[in-house]
Each structure stands twice: as structure tokens, then as C-alpha cells.
Legacy VTK file of the C-alpha trace (Angstrom):
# vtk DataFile Version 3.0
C-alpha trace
ASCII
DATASET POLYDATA
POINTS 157 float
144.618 142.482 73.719
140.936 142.167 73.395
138.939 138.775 73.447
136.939 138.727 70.424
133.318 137.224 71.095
132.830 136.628 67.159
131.090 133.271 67.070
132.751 130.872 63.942
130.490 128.963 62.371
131.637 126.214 64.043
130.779 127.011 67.258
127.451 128.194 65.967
126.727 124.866 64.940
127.913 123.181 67.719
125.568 125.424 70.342
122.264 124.729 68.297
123.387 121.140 68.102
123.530 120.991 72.029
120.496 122.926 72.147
118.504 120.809 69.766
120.080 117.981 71.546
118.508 119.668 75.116
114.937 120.047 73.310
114.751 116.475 72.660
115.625 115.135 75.820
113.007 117.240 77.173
110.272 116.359 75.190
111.581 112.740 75.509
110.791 112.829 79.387
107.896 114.952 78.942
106.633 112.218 76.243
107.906 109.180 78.230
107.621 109.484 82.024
103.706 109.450 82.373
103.759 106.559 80.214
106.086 104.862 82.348
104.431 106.110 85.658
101.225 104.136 84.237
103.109 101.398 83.966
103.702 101.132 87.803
100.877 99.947 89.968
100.030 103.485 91.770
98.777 103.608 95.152
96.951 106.010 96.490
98.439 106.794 99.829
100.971 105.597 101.077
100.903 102.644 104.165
102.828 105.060 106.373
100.018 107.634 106.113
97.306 106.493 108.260
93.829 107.879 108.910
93.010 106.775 112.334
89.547 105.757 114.184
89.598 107.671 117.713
86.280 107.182 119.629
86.484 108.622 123.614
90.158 109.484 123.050
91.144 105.970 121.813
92.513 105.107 119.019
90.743 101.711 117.840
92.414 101.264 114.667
94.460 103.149 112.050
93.462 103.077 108.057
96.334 102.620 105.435
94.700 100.902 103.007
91.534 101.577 100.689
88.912 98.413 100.580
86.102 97.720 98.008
86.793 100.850 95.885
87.141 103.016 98.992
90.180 104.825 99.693
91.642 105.174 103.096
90.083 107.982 103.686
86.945 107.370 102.723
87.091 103.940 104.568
87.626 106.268 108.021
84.383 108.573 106.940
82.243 104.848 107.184
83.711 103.574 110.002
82.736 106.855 112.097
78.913 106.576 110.101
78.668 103.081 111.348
80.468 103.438 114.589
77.689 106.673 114.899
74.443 104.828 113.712
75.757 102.294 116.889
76.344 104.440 119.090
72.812 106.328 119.108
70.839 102.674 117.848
72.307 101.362 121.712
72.110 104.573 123.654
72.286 103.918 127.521
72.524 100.013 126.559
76.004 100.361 125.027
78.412 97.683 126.869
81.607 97.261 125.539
80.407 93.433 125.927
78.816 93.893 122.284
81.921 94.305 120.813
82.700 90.878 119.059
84.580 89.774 116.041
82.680 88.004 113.449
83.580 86.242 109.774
81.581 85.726 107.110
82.076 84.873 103.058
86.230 84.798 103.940
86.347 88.388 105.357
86.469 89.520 109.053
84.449 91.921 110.837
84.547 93.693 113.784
81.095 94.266 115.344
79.296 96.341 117.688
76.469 94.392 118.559
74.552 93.817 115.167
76.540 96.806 113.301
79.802 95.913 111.360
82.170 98.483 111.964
85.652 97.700 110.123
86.374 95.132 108.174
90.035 93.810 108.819
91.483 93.203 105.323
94.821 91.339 103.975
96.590 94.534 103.365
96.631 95.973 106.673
96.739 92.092 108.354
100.141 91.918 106.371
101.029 95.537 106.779
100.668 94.617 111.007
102.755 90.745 110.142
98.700 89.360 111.203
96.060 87.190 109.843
92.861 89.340 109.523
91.431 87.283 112.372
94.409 88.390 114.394
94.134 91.793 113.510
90.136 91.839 114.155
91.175 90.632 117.796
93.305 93.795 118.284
91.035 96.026 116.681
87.938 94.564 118.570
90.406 95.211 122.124
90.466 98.640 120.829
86.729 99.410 120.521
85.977 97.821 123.645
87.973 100.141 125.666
87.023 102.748 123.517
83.441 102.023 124.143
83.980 101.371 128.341
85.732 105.009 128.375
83.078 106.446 125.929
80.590 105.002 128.559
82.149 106.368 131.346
82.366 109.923 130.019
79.066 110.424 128.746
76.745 107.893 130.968
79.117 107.774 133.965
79.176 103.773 134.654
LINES 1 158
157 0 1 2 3 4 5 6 7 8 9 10 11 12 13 14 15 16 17 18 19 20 21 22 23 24 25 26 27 28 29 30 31 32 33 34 35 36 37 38 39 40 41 42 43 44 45 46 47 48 49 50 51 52 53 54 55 56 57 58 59 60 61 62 63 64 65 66 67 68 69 70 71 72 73 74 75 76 77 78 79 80 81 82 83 84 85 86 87 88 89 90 91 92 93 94 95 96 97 98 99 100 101 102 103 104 105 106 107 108 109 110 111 112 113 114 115 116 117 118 119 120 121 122 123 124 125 126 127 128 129 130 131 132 133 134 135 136 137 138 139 140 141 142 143 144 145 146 147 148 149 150 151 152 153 154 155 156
């Protein structure tokens, strides 16, 4: 009362039919899925990963979005050049009082003194449910008190 593993010819065919069938489908999705993944606008990051600006323990803003070719990253690395060359151009004359929003050719800055620091954009204005001039205004609050406590720690006014 054996079971007899003798494979009929019919069965044969029917396993390398379901096996050629299996090959195609995967060289189908290998053939088709980046094509269709280039077909979808890809960002880079995603808005719910931020890179944030911290200056004196504050955070002033928080990057989502890439600008001008930048990505989000990269857009963090300037901010903290600019917010740097600032910093040491001003010396024992930073005030938190040179922090001012500014807007020029449609966009909006945020300024220390003569030095643009970030530029608030649409993406993150509608990513916050803001105007960039809005946003500029919350950012600006943010370096000032970043700059008054980065005062206070390191010149002790």
C-alpha cells in the first residue's frame, strides 16, 4: 500500500507550466516596477523627517523640504554656514534685535542683521497651514530667542 511518486506526464507538464508561469511574473515586476516607480514624482525625504536648526539649545526651525536644488539636508548644512559667518561677523554686537524678516523677488527671508539665514518656502509654509510670511514670523521668534540665550551663555548679558 505504497504511494507511488511516479510523475505522469501530465503532471510534468502542468509543474513547468506553473513554473514558467512563476518566471514570467517575475521578470514582469522586475521589468515593470522601476518603470512605474519613475513614473511617480519621487521625493527625497519624506515631510515627517525633519533636519532641525538648534542654535543655544533652541530649535529655530525644522527642514522638510529641499529648496533651489538643495535637499533638506543640505539646506540645514547652509543655514548653520550662514547662521556661523553671523555669528563671528557680529561678535559681542549680536542682539537678538537684528533678527528681522525681509522679502525680496516673491521669496521671504529671515535675517540676522545683513545675513539671510533661511529662506521660508511654499512647501514648508503649506506643510505648517502658513503663508511664507507667516512662517518667516515664527521662524524669526525662533532665532531671536535663540540668539538672546546664545548671548547669555557665551557673553553673559
Amino acid at each position: 500500500m505504497g504511494v507511488s511518486w511516479r510523475m505522469t506526464r501530465w503532471t510534468a507538464r502542468r509543474a513547468a507550466g506553473w513554473t514558467a508561469a512563476g518566471l514570467l511574473v517575475a521578470l514582469l515586476v522586475t521589468l515593470v516596477a522601476p518603470w512605474s516607480a519613475m513614473a511617480q514624482p519621487q521625493a527625497t525625504e519624506s515631510p515627517e523627517d525633519a533636519w532641525e536648526i538648534v542654535l543655544a539649545g533652541v530649535v529655530v526651525a525644522r527642514i522638510r523640504f529641499g529648496l533651489g536644488g538643495l535637499t533638506p539636508l543640505e539646506r540645514q548644512h547652509l543655514v548653520y554656514q550662514r547662521l556661523r559667518e553671523a555669528i563671528e561677523s557680529y561678535d559681542e554686537s549680536l542682539s537678538p534685535d537684528l533678527v528681522h524678516v525681509t522679502e525680496s523677488g516673491g521669496q521671504v527671508f529671515v535675517n540676522l542683521g545683513s545675513y539671510v539665514i533661511l529662506t521660508a518656502d511654499e512647501a514648508h509654509a503649506r506643510y505648517h497651514q502658513s503663508i511664507p510670511r507667516g512662517l518667516a514670523e515664527v521662524w524669526a521668534a525662533n532665532l531671536r530667542r535663540a540668539v538672546e540665550r546664545y548671548v547669555h551663555i557665551n557673553f553673559g548679558e
